[in-house]
C-alpha positions as CSV (number, residue, x, y, z in Angstrom):
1,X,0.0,0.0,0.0
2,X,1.0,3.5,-0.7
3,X,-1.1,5.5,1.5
4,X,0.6,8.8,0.6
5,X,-0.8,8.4,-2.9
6,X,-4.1,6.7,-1.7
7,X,-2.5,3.6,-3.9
8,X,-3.5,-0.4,-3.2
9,X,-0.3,-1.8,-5.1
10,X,-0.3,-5.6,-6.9
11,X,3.2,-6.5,-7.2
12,X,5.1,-4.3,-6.5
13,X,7.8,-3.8,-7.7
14,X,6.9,-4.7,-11.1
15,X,8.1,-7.3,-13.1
16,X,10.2,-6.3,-16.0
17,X,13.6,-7.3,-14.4
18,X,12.9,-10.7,-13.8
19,X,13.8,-13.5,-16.3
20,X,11.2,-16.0,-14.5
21,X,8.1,-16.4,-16.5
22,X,4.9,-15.1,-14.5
23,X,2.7,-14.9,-17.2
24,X,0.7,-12.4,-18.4
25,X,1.0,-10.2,-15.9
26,X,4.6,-9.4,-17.5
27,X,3.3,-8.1,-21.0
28,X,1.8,-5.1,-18.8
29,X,4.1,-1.8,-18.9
30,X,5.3,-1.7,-15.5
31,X,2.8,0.3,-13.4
32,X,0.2,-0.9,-15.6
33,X,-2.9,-2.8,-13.6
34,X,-1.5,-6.1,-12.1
35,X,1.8,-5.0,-12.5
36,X,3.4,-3.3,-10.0
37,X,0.1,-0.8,-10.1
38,X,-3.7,-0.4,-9.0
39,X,-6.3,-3.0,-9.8
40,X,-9.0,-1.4,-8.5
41,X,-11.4,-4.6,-8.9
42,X,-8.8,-6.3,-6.4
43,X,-8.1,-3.3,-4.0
44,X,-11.6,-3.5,-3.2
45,X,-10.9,-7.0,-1.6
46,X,-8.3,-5.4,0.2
47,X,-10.6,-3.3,2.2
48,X,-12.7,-6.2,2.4
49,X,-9.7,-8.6,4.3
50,X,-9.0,-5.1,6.5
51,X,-13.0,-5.3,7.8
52,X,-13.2,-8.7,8.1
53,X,-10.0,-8.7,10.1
54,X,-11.5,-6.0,12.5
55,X,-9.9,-2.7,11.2
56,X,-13.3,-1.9,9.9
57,X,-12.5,2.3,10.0
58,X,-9.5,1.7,7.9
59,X,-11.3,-0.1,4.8
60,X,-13.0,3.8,4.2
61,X,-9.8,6.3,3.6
62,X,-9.1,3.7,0.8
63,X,-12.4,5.1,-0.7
64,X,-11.6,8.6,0.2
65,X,-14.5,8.3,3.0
């Protein structure tokens, strides 16, 4: 997370270093949805985990709440 920039990261960093193959995720520009960017489809399950888990006041600055 990158709360300064109200970012939910997905690998991060990004991979276009790497020689491993990850998949698809690699044909992204780095910063670019899954990698090493915001998905905002899967941030939302982030707040999700955080209520569920009992931090249920955090969940809303990730909405700008």
């Amino acid at each position: 997370m990158r709360e300064a920039d109200d970012l939910i990261l997905l690998f991060t960093p990004p991979f276009d270093k790497t020689i491993a193959d990850v998949g698809y995720i690699k044909g992204y520009p780095p910063g670019v949805r899954e990698n090493g960017g915001q998905y905002t489809h899967a941030a939302t399950w982030v707040a999700m985990a955080f209520a569920r888990q009992g931090d249920g006041d955090r969940p809303f600055g990730f909405y700008g709440c």
